[in-house]
N, C-alpha and C positions, 0 to 999 in steps of 0.2 A: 724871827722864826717862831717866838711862842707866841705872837700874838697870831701868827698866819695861821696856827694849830688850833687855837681858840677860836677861830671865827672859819675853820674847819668844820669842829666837831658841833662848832652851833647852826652852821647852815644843812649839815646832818640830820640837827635834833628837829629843829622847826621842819626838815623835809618827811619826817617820820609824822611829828605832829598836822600835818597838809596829810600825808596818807590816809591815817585813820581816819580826819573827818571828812575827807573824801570819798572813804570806803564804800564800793556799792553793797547793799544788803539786799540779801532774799526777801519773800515776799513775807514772810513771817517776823522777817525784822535783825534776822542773824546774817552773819557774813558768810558770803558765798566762797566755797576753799577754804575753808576755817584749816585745813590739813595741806600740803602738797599731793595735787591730783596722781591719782596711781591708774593703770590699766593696760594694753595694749596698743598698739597703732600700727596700719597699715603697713606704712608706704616702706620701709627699710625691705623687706620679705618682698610686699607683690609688688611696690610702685604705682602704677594705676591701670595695674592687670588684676582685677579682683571682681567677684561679683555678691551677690546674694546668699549662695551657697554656702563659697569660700567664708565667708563671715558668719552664717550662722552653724559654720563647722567652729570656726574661733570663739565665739561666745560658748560655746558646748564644751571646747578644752578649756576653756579660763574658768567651768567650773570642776571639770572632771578633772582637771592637773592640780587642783590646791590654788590658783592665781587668785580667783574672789575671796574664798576664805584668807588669803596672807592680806589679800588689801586690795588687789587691782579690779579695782571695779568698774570701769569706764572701757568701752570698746570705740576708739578713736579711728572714723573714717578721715582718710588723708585725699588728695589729691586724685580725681576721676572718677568720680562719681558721677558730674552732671551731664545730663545731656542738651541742654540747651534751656532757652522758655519756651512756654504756652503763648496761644494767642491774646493772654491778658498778660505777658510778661512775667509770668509767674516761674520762680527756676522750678525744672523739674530732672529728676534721675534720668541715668542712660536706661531707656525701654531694656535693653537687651543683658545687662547687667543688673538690673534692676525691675524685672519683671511686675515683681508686688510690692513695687514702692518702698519709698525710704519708712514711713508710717509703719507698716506691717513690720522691718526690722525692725522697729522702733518697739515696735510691741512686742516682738520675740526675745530680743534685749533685753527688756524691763522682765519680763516673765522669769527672767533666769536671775534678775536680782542683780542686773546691770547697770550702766547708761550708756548710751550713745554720744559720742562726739563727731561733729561734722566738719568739713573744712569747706572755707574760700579765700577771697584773695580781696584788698582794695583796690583796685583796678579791673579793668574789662575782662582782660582773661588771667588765670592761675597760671602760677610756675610752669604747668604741663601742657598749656593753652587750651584749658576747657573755660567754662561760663564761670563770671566771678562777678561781684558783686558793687560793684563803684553805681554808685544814683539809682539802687535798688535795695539797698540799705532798709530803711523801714518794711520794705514789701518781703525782703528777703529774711528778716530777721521773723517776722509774723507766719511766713512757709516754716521754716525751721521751727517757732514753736508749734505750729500747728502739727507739725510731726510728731512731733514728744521729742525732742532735742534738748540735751542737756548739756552740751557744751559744744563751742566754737572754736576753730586756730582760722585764723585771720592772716593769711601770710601777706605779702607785698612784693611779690615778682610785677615787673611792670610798670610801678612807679615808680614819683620823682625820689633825687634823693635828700632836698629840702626838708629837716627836723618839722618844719611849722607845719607843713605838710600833712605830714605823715601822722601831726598830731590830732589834726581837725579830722580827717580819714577815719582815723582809729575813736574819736570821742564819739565821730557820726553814729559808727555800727554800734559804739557802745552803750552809745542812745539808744538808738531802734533794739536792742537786744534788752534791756530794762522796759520799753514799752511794747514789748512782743505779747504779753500774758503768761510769760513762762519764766520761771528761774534757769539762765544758761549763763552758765560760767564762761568766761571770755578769754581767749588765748592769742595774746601778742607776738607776730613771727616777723618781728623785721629783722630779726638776725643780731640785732644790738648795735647797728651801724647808725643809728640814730639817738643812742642812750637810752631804751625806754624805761629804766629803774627808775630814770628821772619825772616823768610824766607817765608811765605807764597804769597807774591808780584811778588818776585823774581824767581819766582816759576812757574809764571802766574796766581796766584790765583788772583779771584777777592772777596774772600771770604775763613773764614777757623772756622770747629769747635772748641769751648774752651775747649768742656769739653765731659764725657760720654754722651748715648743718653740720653734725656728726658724723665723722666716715669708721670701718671698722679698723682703728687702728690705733697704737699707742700714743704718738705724736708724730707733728708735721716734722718730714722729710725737710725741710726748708723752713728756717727758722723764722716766725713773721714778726715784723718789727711792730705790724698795728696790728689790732682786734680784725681789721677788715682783710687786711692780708690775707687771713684763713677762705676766703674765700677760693682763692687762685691753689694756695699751698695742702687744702684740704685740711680740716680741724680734728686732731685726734683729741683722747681722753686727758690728755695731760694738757695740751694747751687748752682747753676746756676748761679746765680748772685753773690756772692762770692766770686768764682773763674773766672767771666769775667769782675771785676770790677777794675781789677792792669792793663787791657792791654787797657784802654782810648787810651794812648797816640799811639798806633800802628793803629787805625781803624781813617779812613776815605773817600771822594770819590772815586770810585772803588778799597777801600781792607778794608771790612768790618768781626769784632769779629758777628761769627755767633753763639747764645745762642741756636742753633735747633729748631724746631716745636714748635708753639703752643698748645700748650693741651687742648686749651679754649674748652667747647662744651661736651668731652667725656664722662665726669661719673662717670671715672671706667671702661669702656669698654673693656671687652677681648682682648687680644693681645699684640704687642709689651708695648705697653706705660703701659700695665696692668699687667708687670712682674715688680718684687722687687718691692713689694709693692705698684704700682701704682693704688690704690682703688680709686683716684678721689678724688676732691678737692671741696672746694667751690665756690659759684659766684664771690665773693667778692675775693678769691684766685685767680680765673681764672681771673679777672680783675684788679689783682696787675699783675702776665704775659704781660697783654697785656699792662700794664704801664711801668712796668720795660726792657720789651723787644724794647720796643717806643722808650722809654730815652736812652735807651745803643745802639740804633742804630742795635739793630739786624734786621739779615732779618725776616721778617713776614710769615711764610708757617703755615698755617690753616693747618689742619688734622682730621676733625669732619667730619660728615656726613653731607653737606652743602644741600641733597634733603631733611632735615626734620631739619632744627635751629627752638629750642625753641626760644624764644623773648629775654631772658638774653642775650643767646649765640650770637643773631643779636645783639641785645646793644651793647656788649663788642667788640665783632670782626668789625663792621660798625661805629665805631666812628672815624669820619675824624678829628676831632680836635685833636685825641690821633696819629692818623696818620699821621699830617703833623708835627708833633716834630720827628718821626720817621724819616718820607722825607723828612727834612728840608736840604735844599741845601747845609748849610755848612757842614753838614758831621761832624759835632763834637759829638764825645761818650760823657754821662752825665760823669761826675768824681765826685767820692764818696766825700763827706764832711763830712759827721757823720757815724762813724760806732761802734754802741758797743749791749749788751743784746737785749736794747728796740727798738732800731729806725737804722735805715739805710735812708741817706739823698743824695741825687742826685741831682748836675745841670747843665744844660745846656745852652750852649751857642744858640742863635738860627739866624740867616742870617737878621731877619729886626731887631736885637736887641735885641729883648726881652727876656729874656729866662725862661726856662721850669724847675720846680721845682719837684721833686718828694720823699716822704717821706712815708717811709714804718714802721709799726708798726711790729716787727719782734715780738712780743711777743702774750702768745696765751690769751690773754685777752684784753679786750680796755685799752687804752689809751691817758692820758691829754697830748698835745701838747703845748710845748709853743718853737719858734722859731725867732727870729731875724733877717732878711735876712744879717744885715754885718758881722753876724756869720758865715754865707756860702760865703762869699766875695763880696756880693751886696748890696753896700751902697745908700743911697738917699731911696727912696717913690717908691712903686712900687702900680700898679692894677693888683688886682687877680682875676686872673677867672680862676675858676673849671671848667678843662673842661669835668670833668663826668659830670656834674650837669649843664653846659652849662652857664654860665651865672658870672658875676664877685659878688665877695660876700664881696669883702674889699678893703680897700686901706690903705697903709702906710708902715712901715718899719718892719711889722713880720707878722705873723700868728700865732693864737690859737685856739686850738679846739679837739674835741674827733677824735680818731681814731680807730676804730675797728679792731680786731684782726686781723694780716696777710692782713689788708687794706691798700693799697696806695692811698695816697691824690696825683692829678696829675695836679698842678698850671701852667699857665704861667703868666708868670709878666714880667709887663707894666710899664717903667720909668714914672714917670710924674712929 
């Protein structure tokens, strides 16, 4: 057993060491996502009823609601935009959705101190069955930069489910996007039914999903034995975290474990996120999300209706303090410490020292806490500050206190 552990943690270390020098860099010679990408996306809200309007109404509120100023800087088009090629096979926008072209958004974006992200598929058609991008690879990556495109999600509806596959697919476009002329960050959507922690680097990813898409809901109705089960049973926030919480040691700067969309906000809203069961969660749910999505380093993409945030939904989604454990520069994923019935317990390492604590009440009722931090490996006196509640509420060497159902407590602690 401890020899199987040793030749664990060193087929780990040398996969870490394969990342970084694999690393793609921008053009200037720095790593592209140096942070987990923050912003907006489509498709949970419209699906692929949107058009030009609708979007340059959303870049308007992501600056007028505080979203760019907190971080979210990227406006993430999803699925339905294209409307077919040109007679040189070139992709171009749906005319009627897209009147003045993806370019003039592009430029309206950037004007507001944005970026654009676009989406397609490896294979012929997308998830939605619009145009995608299979043996158009270089042609399609050189459109998109010619646009001012600054980031790509790459999904794979439609193809095979062969790993080797999917890997030559994914290094193609990740080629053509490194020789497009333009710095575009790369965004890997097989869903993690292929591992891509494992090769997703290698790839050109600067990012890759773990799991099925996100619906709005706590957790699957029907318990799934594998990662791909979520497919059938629909993936809430808690099995989201489950299954993106063994691949710590693969995510760091520029190649980050992407947990998908935020759900914060929705309801229960019709549409994608409101299929298998996604009826909508609570505040206190939707604000374990944006705790648990912080700590594990996922990327951030809002998917609510950001021209009408209730006050909660501003709460949760505008909290910089839950934000910069997300951006914190070293790039470390929380790594699980307690996992069993009642509590699931995370921590983080964080770049001035201190690090970030997070403990989740997994059960559907409150909860007495009583924890030790050199139980989680943090010995000596710490200060704690909530930073829901903004302010330090203790010092020393544990925490106690109630926890409300499906609430995460979300600490940072302060040597002293």
């Amino acid at each position: 057993m401890k020899k199987k552990c040793i030749s664990l943690i060193a087929a780990a270390l040398l996969f870490v060491s394969a990342n970084v020098n694999s690393q793609t860099k921008s053009s200037n010679g720095s790593i592209l996502a140096p942070t987990p990408p923050m912003g907006w996306m489509t498709w949970n809200y419209f699906a692929d009823n949107f058009n030009e309007k609708d979007l340059r109404e959303m870049a308007d509120a992501m600056v007028s609601s505080g979203m760019l100023e907190a971080g979210y800087d990227h406006l993430f088009i999803d699925d339905g935009w294209q409307g077919g090629r040109d007679n040189k096979n070139n992709m171009i926008p749906d005319p009627v959705k897209f009147p003045s072209g993806i370019k003039a958004l592009a430029d309206y974006v950037h004007s507001k101190g944005l970026k654009l992200g676009i989406y397609s598929d490896a294979a012929p058609l997308t998830c939605a069955g619009y145009t995608a991008s299979l043996n158009f690879e270089e042609q399609d990556a050189k459109t998109f930069a010619s646009w001012g495109v600054d980031y790509l999600k790459y999904d794979y509806c439609g193809a095979p489910d062969d790993m080797e596959i999917a890997k030559t697919r994914y290094k193609k476009m990740g080629d053509a996007l490194r020789n497009s002329g333009r710095d575009i960050a790369f965004g890997i959507c097989e869903w993690g039914d292929r591992k891509p922690w494992l090769w997703g680097a290698q790839a050109g990813g600067q990012l890759w999903r773990t799991t099925a898409d996100v619906r709005d809901k706590w957790k699957s109705l029907k318990p799934a034995e594998k990662q791909s089960d979520l497919h059938t049973t629909g993936a809430g926030i808690l099995d989201i975290v489950d299954y993106t919480q063994d691949h710590a040691v693969y995510a760091g700067p520029g190649h980050w474990n992407d947990m998908d969309m935020l759900v914060v906000g929705l309801y229960g809203k019709e549409g994608p996120s409101g299929a298998l069961g996604g009826t909508g969660c609570t505040d206190a749910e939707y604000q374990s999300q944006m705790s648990l999505w912080s700590i594990m380093n996922s990327p951030l993409a809002a998917t609510n209706d950001l021209r009408k945030m209730n006050a909660e939904t501003k709460r949760i989604l505008l909290n910089t303090e839950v934000i910069a454990i997300n951006q914190d520069v070293l790039g470390k994923q929380a790594v699980s410490k307690v996992k069993n019935e009642k509590w699931s317990v995370f921590v983080k390492p964080l770049s001035n020292g201190d690090f970030a604590v997070a403990i989740l009440n997994r059960a559907d009722n409150t909860q007495k806490a009583n924890f030790n931090f050199a139980e989680l490996g943090l010995t000596g006196n710490y200060e704690i500050r909530d930073v829901w509640q903004h302010k330090v509420i203790g010092k020393g060497k544990k925490w106690d206190g109630k926890v409300l159902s499906h609430e995460t407590k979300l600490f940072r602690l302060k040597k002293i």
